[in-house]
C-alpha positions as CSV (number, residue, x, y, z in Angstrom):
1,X,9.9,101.4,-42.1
2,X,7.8,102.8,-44.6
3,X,4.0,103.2,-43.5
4,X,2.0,103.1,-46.6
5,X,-2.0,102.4,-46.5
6,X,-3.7,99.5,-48.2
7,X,-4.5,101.6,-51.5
8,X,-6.8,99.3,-52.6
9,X,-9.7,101.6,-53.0
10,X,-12.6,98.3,-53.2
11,X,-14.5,97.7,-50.1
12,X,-14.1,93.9,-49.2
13,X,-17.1,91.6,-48.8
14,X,-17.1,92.0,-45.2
15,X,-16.8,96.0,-45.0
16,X,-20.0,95.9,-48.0
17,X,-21.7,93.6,-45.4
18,X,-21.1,95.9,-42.6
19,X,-22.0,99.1,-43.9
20,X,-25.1,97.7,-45.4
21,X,-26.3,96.5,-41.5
22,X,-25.3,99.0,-40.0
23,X,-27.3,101.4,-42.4
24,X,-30.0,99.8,-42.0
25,X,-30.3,99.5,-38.3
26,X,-30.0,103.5,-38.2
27,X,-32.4,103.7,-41.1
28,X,-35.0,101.4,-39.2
29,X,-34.6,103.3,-36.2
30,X,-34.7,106.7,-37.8
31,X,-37.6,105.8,-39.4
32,X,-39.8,104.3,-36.3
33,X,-38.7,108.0,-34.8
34,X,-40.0,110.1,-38.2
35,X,-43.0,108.3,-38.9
36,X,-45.6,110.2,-36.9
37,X,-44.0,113.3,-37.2
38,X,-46.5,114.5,-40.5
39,X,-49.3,113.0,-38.5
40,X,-49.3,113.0,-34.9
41,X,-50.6,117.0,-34.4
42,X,-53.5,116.0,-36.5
43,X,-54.3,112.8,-34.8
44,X,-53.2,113.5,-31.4
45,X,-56.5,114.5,-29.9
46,X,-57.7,111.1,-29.7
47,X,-55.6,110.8,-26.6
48,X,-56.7,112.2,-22.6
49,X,-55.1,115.3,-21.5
50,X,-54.1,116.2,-24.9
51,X,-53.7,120.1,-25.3
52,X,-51.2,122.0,-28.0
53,X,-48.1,122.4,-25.3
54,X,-48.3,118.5,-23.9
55,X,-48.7,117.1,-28.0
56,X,-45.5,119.3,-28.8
57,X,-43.7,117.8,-26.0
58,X,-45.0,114.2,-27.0
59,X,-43.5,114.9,-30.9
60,X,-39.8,116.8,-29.9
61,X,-39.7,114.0,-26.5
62,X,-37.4,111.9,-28.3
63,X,-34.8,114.7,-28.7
64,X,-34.0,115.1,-25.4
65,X,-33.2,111.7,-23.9
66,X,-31.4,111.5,-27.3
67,X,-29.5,114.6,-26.5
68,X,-28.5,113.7,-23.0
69,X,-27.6,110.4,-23.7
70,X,-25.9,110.4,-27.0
71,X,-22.4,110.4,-25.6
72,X,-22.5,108.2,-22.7
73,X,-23.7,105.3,-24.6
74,X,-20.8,105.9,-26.9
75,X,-18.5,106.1,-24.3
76,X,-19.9,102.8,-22.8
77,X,-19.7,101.2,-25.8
78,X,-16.0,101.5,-25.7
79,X,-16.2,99.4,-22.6
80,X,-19.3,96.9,-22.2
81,X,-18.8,96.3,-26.4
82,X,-20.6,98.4,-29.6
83,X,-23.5,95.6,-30.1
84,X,-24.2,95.1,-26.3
85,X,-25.0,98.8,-26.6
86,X,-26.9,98.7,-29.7
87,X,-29.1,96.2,-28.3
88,X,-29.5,97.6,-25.6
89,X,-30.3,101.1,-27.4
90,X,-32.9,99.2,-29.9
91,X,-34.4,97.4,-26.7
92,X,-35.1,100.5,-24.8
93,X,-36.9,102.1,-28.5
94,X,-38.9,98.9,-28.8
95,X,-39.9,99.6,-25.0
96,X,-40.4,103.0,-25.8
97,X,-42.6,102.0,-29.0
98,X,-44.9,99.7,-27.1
99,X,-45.3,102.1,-24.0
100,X,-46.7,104.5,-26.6
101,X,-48.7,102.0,-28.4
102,X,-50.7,101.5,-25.6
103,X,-50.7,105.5,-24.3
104,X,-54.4,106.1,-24.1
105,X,-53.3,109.5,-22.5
106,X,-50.9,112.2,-23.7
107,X,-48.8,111.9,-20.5
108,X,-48.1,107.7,-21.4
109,X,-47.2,109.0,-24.9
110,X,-44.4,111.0,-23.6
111,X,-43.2,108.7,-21.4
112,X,-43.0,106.2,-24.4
113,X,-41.4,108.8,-26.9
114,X,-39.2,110.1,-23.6
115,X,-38.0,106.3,-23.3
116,X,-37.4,105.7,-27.2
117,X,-34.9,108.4,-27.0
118,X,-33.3,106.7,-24.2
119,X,-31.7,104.0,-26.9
120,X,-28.8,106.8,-28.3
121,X,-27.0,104.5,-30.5
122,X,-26.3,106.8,-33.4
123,X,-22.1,107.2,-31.8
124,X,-22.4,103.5,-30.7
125,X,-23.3,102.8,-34.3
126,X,-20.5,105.5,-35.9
127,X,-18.0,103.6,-34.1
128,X,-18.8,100.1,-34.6
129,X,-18.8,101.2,-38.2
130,X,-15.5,102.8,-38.1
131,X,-14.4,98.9,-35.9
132,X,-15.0,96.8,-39.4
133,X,-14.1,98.9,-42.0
134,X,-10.5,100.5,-43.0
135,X,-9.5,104.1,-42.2
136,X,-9.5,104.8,-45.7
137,X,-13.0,103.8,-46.3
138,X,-14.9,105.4,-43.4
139,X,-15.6,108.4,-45.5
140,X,-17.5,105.9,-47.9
141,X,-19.1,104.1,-45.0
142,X,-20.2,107.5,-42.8
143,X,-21.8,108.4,-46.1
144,X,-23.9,105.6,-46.8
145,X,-25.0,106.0,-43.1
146,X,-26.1,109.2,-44.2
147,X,-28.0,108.1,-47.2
148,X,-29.8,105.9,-45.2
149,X,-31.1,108.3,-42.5
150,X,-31.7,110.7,-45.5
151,X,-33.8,107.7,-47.4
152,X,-35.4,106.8,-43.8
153,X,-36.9,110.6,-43.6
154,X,-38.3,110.8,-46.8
155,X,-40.5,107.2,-46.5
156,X,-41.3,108.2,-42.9
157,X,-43.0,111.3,-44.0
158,X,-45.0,109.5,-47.3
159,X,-45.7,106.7,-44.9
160,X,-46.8,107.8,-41.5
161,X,-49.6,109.9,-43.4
162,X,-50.7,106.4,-45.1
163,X,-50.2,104.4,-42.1
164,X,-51.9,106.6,-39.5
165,X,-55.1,106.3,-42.3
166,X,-54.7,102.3,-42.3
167,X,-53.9,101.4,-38.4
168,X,-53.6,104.8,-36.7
169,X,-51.5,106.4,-34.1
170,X,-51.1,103.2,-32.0
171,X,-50.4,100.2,-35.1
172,X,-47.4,103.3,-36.1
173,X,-46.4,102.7,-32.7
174,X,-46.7,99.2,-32.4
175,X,-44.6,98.9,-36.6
176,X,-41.7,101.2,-34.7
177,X,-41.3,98.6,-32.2
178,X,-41.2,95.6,-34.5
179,X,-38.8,97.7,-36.4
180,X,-36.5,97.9,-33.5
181,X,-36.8,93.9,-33.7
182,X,-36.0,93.5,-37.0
183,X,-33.0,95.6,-35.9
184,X,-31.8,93.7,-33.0
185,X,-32.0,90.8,-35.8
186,X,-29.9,92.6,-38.3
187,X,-27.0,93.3,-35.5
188,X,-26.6,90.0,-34.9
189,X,-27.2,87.4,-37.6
190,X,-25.7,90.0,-40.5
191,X,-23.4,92.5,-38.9
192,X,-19.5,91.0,-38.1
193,X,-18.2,91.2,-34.4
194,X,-15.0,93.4,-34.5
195,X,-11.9,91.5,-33.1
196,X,-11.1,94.3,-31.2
197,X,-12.3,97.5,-29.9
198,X,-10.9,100.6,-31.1
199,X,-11.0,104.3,-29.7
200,X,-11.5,106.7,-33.1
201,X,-10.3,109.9,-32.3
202,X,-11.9,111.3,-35.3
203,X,-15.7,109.6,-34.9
204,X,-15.7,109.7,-30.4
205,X,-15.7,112.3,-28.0
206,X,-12.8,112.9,-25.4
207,X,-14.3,114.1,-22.2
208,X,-11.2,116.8,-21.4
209,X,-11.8,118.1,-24.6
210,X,-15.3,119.7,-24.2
211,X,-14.3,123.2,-22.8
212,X,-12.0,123.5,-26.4
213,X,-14.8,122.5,-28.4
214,X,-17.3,125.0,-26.2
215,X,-14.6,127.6,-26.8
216,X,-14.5,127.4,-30.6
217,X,-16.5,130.1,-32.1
218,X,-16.5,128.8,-35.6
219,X,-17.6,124.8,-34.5
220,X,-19.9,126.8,-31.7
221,X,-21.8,128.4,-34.8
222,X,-22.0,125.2,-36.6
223,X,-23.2,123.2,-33.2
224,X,-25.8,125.8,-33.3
225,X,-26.7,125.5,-36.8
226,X,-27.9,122.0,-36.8
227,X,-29.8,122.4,-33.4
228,X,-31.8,125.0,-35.1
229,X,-32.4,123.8,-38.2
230,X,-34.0,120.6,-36.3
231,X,-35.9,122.8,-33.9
232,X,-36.9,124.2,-37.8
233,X,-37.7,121.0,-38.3
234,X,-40.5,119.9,-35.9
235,X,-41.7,123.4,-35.3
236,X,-42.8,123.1,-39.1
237,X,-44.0,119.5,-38.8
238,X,-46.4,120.7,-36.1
239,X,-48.0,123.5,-38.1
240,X,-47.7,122.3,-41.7
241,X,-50.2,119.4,-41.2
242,X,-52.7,121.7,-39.3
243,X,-52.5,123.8,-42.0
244,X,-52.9,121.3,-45.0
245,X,-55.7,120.0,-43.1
246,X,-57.4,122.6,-41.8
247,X,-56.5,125.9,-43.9
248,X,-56.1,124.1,-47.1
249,X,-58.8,121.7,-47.0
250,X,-56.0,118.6,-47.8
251,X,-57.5,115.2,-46.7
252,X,-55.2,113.2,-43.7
253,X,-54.9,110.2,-46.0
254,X,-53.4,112.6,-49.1
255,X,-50.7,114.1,-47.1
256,X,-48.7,111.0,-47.7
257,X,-49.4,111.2,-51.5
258,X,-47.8,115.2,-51.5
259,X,-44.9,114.5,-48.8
260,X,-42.7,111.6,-51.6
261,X,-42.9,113.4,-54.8
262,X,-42.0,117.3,-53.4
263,X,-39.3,115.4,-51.3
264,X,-37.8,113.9,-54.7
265,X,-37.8,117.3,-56.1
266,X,-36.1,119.1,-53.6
267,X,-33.4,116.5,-53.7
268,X,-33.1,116.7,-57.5
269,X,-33.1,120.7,-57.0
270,X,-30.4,120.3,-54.1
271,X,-27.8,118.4,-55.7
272,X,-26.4,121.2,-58.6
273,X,-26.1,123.4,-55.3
274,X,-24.0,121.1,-53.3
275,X,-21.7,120.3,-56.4
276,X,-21.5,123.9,-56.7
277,X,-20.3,124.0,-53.0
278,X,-18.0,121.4,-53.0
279,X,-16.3,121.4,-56.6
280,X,-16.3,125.7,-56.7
281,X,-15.7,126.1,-53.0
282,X,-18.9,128.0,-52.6
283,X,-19.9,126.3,-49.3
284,X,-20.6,129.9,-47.5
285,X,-22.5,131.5,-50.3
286,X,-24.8,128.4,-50.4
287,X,-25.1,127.9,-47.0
288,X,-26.1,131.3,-46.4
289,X,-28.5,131.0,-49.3
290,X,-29.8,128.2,-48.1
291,X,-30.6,129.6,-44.3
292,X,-32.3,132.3,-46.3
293,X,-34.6,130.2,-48.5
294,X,-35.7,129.0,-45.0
295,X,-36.6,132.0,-43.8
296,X,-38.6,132.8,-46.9
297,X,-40.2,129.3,-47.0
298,X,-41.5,130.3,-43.1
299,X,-42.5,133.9,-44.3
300,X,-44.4,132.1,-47.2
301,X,-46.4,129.8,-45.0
302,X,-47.2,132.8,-42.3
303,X,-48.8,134.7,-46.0
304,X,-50.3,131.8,-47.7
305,X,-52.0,129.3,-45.0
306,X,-54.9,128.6,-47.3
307,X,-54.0,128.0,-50.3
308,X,-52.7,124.5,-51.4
309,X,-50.5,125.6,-53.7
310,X,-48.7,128.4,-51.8
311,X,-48.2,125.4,-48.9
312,X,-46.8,122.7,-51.1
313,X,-44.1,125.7,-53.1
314,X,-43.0,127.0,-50.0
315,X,-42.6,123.2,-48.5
316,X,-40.4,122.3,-51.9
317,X,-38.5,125.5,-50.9
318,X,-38.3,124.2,-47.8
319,X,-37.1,120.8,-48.2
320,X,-34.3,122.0,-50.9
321,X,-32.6,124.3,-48.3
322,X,-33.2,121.6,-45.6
323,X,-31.6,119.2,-47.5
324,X,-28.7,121.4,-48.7
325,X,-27.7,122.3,-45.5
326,X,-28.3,118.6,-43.5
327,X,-25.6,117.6,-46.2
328,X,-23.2,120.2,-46.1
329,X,-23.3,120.6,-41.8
330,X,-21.5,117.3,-41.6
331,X,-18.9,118.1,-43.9
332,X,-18.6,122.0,-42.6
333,X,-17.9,120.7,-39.1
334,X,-15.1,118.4,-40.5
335,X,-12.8,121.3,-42.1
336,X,-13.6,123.6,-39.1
337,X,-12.5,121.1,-36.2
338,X,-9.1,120.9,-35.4
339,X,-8.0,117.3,-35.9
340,X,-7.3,117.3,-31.7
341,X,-11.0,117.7,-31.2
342,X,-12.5,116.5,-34.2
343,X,-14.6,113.2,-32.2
344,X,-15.2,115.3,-29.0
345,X,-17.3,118.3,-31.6
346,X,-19.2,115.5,-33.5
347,X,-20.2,114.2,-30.5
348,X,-21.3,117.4,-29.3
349,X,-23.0,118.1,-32.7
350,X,-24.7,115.4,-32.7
351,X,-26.4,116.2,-29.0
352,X,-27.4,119.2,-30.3
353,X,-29.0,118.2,-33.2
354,X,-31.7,116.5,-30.9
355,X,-31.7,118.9,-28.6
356,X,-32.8,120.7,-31.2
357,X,-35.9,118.6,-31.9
358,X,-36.8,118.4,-28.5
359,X,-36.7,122.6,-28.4
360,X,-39.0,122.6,-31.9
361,X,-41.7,120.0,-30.4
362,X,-42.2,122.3,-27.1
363,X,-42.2,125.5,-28.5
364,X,-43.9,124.5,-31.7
365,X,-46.6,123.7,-29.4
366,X,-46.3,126.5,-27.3
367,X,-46.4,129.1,-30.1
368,X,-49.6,127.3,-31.7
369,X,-51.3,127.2,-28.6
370,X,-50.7,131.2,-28.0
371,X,-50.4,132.3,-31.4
372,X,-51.9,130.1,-33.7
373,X,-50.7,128.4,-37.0
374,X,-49.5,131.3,-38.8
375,X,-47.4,132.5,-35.3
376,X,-45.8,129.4,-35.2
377,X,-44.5,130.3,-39.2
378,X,-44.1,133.4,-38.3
379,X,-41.7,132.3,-34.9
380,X,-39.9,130.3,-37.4
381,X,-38.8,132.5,-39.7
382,X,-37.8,135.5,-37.0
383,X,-35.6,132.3,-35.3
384,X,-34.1,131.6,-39.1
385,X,-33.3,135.5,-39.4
386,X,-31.2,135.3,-36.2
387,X,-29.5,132.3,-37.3
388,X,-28.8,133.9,-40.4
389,X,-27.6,136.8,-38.8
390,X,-25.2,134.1,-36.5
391,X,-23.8,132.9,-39.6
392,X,-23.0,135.7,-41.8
393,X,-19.2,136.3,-40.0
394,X,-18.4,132.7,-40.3
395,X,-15.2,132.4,-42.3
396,X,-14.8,131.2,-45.2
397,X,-13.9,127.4,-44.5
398,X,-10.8,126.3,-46.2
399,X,-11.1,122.9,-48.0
400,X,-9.5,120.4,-46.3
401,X,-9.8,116.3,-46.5
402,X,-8.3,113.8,-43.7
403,X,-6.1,111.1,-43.7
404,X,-5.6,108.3,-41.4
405,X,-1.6,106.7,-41.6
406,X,-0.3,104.1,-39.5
407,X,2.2,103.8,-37.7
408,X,3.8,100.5,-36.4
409,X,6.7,102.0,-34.3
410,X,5.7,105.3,-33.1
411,X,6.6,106.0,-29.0
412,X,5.7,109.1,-27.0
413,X,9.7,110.2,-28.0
414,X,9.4,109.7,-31.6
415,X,6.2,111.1,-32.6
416,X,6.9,114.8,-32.2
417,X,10.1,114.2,-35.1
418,X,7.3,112.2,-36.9
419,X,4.9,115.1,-36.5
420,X,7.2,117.6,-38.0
421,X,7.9,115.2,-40.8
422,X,4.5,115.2,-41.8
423,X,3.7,118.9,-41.3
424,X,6.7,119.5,-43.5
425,X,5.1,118.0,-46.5
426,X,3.5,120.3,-49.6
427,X,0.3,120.8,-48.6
428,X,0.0,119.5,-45.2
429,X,-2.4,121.9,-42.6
430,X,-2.1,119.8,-39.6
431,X,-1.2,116.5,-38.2
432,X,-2.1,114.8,-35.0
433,X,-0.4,111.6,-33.9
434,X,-2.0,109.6,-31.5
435,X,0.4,107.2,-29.7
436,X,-2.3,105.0,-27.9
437,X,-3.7,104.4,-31.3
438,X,-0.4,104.0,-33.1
439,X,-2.0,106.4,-36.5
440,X,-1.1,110.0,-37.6
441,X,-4.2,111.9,-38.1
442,X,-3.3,114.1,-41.3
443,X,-5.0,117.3,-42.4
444,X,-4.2,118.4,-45.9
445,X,-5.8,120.5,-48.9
446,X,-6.0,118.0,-52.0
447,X,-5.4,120.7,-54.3
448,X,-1.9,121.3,-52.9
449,X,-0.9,117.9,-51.5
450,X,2.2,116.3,-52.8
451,X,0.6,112.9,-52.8
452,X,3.9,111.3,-53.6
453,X,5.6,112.3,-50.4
454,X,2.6,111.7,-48.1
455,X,2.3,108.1,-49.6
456,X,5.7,107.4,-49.5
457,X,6.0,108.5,-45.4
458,X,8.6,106.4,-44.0
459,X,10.1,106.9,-40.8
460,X,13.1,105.9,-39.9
């Protein structure tokens, strides 16, 4: 029987339809959570009880509930249904949203920011994705996903700046919530229902498979990475509008007008890099470089809190080697995780990363509270040495791409001889077949592949 893959390489009507809901509910939702991050240290006083520490905890809050609940609610989404999760997820935000809205202390504003996080849909979201479009095609769809968020950010920063001037803290609070809404609207009268409910060993964690992921140095360094680049993340985003405001002399309403344009530029000045990293398999170099730009942006701040200029270079510095490395992370974690454990370590990347915004809020606060705005800097950059100092024995990661095959007839006894088969082919790194799921799992380098024989697999 000869198990070749719908090479049809057009997304259908429905898998357009999907992707482009499902994008959008993570982009709505991403965005209700960025919004007040370039504006809430600045406008936070209004609020009873509000001192440096608590208005930290109120901006990273989100992280944590995010963090701890990330994987259960993808794991129950494999049970209850993905969109009975979603909604419930976008429920709990919109809850969230309007416990905030009403906060007139700091203590009801982390309990509202403590409950948005509660609605972890992001794995709930990946798989429902990976439910209505075809293997080959996830790699199109997960992108777009991340286009979206990345799209989200960048109008969240120029807007919350804008919209804290027009309705404040609370009308931010009260636009998440009817966000969330607008989601819960999306989900059902645009997204398709799956016929069936699919585990994907690639996009979902499998709970015996933690202690090999914990164990891996090289996805352990990763993992680490993205938790402290978002720690970077809001750390920065509680200083940087202080020090616009208050060292630079930058109006509130104008930080909006700064935020869009040095966010376009970084991208433009990120993308030769990341072609340089994926087409000349310089993805070390680059990411190396990039952790170092950080460093330097943070050192640059620390030196130049007053001046406008020196603030608005070092945040296009920045935002470049943010941007680089949020895009390359993603695609470092996929060529360092064995296919075995490839769900189980985004899952566990993905807790981290909002761990690692909960971590930035606190001690963002903490350090301005002790240390002022050129400590926190300061703080930042000694954290982006060590990291840097973390990743310089990473090896080299070997380019790699993933294949999905499937395979009608395979049984417990036949899929070790179906395993070699694979592994025996030019070019092949590793395969995983997963019986349950009836698909081979296929790592392979494209520059050596011998495309003929892996699309002509038959097995007899």
């Amino acid at each position: 029987m000869t198990q070749k893959q719908n090479t049809n390489s057009a997304l259908t009507s429905l898998e357009k339809r999907s992707i482009a809901g499902l994008s959008s509910i993570f982009a709505l939702r991403m965005l209700g959570l960025f919004m007040i991050l370039p504006v809430f240290s600045l406008a936070a006083d209004q609020y009873s009880h509000a001192t440096p520490i608590l208005i930290g905890l109120a901006i990273g809050a989100y992280g944590l509930t995010q963090a701890l609940l990330q994987i259960p609610f993808g794991m129950l989404s494999d049970r209850i249904g993905r969109k009975r999760v979603i909604t419930i997820g976008l429920l709990l935000f919109a809850a969230g949203s309007v416990v905030a809205a009403m906060a007139d202390s700091i203590y009801m504003v982390i309990a509202g920011r403590l409950l948005q996080g509660s609605g972890a849909i992001a794995a709930a979201i990946m798989a429902l994705t990976a439910d209505l479009t075809r293997d080959e095609h996830r790699t199109k769809a997960m992108a777009s996903i991340g286009i979206s968020i990345g799209l989200s950010f960048s109008i969240a920063l120029a807007a919350g700046a804008a919209l804290e001037h027009w309705i404040g803290l609370s009308g931010i609070f009260w636009a998440t919530a009817l966000l969330s809404l607008v989601g819960i609207g999306v989900l059902h009268l645009w997204v398709p229902t799956p016929t069936r409910l699919v585990n994907h060993r690639d996009i979902e964690p499998v709970p015996q498979q933690f202690l090999n992921v914990f164990r891996n140095a090289e996805i352990m360094r990763m993992v680490l990475s993205i938790m402290i680049l978002h720690c970077l993340l809001t750390i920065t985003f509680f200083a940087l509008p202080i020090a616009l405001f208050e060292h630079a002399g930058l109006a509130k309403e104008q930080h909006g007008l700064i935020y869009l344009p040095i966010l376009i530029l970084a991208f433009i000045s990120m993308v030769p890099f990341i072609i340089i990293a994926e087409k000349r398999r310089k993805m070390k170099p680059i990411f190396i470089g990039s952790i170092a730009v950080l460093a330097l942006a943070q050192f640059g701040w620390s030196m130049v809190s007053t001046s406008l200029f020196g603030l608005l270079f070092c945040l296009w510095l920045f935002f470049t080697a943010f941007n680089i490395l949020e895009a390359s992370l993603p695609s470092l974690m996929s060529k360092l995780s064995p296919l075995a454990n490839k769900g189980t370590a985004m899952g566990v990347y993905s807790s981290a990363q909002f761990l690692g915004a909960f971590i930035g809020g606190a001690a963002g606060g903490l350090l301005f509270s002790k240390l002022g705005v050129e400590g926190v800097f300061i703080a930042g950059a000694i954290l982006t040495v060590a990291w840097l100092l973390l990743i310089l024995p990473m090896k080299p990661p070997k380019h790699l791409s993933t294949r999905i095959i499937h395979l009608d007839n395979v049984t417990d006894n036949n899929a070790p001889n179906i395993a070699q088969q694979l592994n025996d082919i030019h070019g092949v790194a590793e395969t995983i077949i997963v019986v349950e799921e009836r698909v081979a799992y296929v790592k392979f380098s494209p520059d050596e592949i011998d495309a003929d024989a892996l699309d002509a697999f038959v097995v007899e």
